[in-house]
Structure formats: structure tokens, C-alpha cells
N, C-alpha and C positions, 0 to 999 in steps of 0.2 A: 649511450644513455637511453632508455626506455622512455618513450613516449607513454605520459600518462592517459588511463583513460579517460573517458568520457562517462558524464552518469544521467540518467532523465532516472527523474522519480516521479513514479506515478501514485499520486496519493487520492485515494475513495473510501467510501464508506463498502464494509464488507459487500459483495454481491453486485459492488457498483461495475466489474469486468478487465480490471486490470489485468489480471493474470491474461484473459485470451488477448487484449492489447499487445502484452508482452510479447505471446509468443506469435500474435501478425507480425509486428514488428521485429522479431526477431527472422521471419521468412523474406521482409522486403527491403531488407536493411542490405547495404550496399557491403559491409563489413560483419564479422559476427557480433552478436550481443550476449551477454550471458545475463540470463533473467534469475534474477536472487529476489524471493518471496519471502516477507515476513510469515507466513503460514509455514513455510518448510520451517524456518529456524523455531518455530514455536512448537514444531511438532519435535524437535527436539530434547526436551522437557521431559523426565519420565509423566510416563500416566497420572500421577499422580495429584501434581503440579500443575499439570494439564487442567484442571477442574478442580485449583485448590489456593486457600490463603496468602501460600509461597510464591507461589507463581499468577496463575489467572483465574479469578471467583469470579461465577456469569450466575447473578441475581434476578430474577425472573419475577418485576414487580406487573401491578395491572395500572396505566394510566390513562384517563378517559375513556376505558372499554376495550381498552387495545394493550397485548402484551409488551412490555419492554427489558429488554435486559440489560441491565449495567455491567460494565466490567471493571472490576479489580484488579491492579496491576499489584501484586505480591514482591517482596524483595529480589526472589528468585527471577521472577517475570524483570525485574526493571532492569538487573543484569544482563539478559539474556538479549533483551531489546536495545540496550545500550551496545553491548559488545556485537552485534550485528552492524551497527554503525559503523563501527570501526573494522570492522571485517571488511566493509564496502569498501574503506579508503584504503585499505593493503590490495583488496585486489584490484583496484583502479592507479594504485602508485604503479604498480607490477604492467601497467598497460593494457588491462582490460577494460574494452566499455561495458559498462551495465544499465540495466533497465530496472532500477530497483521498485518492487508492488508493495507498498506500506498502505496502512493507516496512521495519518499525525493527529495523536491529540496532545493537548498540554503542551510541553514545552521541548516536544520532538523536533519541533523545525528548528528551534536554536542549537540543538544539538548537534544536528545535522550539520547548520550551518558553521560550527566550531570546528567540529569534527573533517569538515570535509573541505573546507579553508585551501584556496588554493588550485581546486581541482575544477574541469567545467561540467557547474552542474546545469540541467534545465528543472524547471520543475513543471509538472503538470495536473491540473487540477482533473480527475475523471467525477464528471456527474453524472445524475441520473433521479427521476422525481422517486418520490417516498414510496409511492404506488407500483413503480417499478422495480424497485430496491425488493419490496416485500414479498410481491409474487416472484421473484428471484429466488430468493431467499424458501419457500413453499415449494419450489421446482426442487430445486438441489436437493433437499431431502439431508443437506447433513450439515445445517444453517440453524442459529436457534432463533426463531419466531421471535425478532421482537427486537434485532441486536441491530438492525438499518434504523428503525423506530429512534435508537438511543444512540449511534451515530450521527445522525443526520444533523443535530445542530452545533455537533462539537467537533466533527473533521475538519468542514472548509471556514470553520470561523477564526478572522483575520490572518487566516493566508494569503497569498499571493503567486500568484501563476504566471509563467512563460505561454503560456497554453493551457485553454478546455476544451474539454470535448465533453460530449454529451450523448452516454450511451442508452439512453430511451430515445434517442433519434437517428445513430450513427451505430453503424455495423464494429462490432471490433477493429474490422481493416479499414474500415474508412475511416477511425481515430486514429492507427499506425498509420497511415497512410498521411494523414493532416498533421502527425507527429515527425514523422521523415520530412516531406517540404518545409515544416517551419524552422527542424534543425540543421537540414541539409545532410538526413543519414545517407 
């Protein structure tokens, strides 16, 4: 019988640094990790969808002087996000650990936690101040001005964390790094 895997979700607000978390922690992890990015499975999506009603509509309102974007999660999109869930727990049944890079809003943690029933997850909250989210977001160059603005009060609200870290103060690896001792990767 296959030993199930193990899964940390690292849940931020875009540009918060999950992904290079993952992939520190994928270099100092004692075992391999396979890092599954809600950003790949969304680049999934024809073009279309990509920037559309079906899938994900990114509204570019002005509030208090400052841009924000809303996102809309379209039929297609909720599919897409759902069935990713459940991708995780086939490849974690099959005995893969993962490091999975989300955003949760709404009622993504119940899902989660339905979906994944069973299996050991950790979860881990990655923060990071507004100010540092934004000129993140103004580096990358392929971030839409405004989308950390319209994150920031609806990611970490009444979640609940195994672990934070806090990437306006800690290097990528030193979050993997505080991520491995607290799981014992």
C-alpha cells in the first residue's frame, strides 16, 4: 500500500512569494516536493477565459486614489479551481508530497478541507505589508496594479495557520527554512 502524501498549502495574497517559498523548500526538503501552482492550472484556460466572464474578470475600479482590481470568478474559473483541489488529493493519495501556492477566498478552505479529509495537511499563512505586496507587484511587470490592494482584506480573513511567515521581513529560504523545522521536512 502507498504511503499517502503530505501537503503544506501556502496561502497569500498575489506577489506575497509563495511560489519562490516553494521552490526554497523544494531544494532543502529532505524528500522531493512537487510544487502545484494555482497560476499554472489557470494558465490553463484558453486565452479567452483568461480575461473573461467564464472564467476570470479583473475590474479595475479607483478607491481612495489608488487602483484596485476585483476579481471575478466565472463558471468556467470555479470549475477549474475546484477540479485543481481534487487533482491535489489524487496526487497525494498516489504518495506524493506537495507544496501546494493558492490564493483562498470565500469558501476555498472548506473545500479544501472536504476535499482533502484524511490526508496530512499543514497550512501556512505567507504575509507580507500592502506596501510591499504593491511594489512587488510594479517589479514583475506582469501583475495588474491594484490586485494585492483588493486581496489583502479577503485572503487571510478567518483563516487559520499551522505557520506564518512573513515575507517583507524573511528571505524566501528563510520562510522554507522555518517551514521544514516546524514540519520536520
Amino acid at each position: 500500500m502507498t504511503r499517502k502524501g503530505r501537503i503544506i498549502i501556502l496561502n497569500g495574497i498575489g506577489s506575497a512569494g509563495k511560489s519562490s517559498i516553494a521552490k526554497a523548500l523544494q531544494q532543502i526538503a529532505a524528500t522531493p516536493w512537487l510544487h502545484v501552482a494555482m497560476d499554472v492550472f489557470c494558465e490553463m484556460l484558453p486565452l479567452a477565459l483568461q480575461d473573461g466572464p467564464e472564467g476570470f474578470a479583473y475590474e479595475t475600479r479607483v478607491e481612495a486614489g489608488k487602483p484596485v482590481v476585483v476579481i471575478h470568478e466565472g463558471p468556467a474559473g470555479r470549475r477549474l479551481i475546484r477540479g485543481m483541489r481534487r487533482a491535489i488529493r489524487a496526487l497525494a493519495e498516489e504518495g506524493n508530497d506537495l507544496i501546494v501556492d493558492d490564493v483562498l477566498m470565500g469558501d476555498a478552505r472548506a473545500d479544501y478541507e472536504a476535499v482533502l479529509a484524511g490526508l496530512t495537511v499543514h497550512w501556512v499563512g505567507v504575509m507580507a505589508p500592502l506596501e510591499v505586496l504593491e511594489e512587488r507587484e510594479r517589479a514583475r511587470g506582469d501583475r495588474l496594479i491594484g490586485t494585492s490592494r483588493w486581496q489583502i482584506d479577503r485572503v487571510h480573513a478567518g483563516q487559520r495557520y499551522d505557520l506564518e511567515v512573513d515575507t517583507g521581513r524573511m528571505t524566501a529560504m528563510a520562510c522554507a527554512e522555518a517551514i521544514k523545522r516546524r514540519f520536520g521536512l
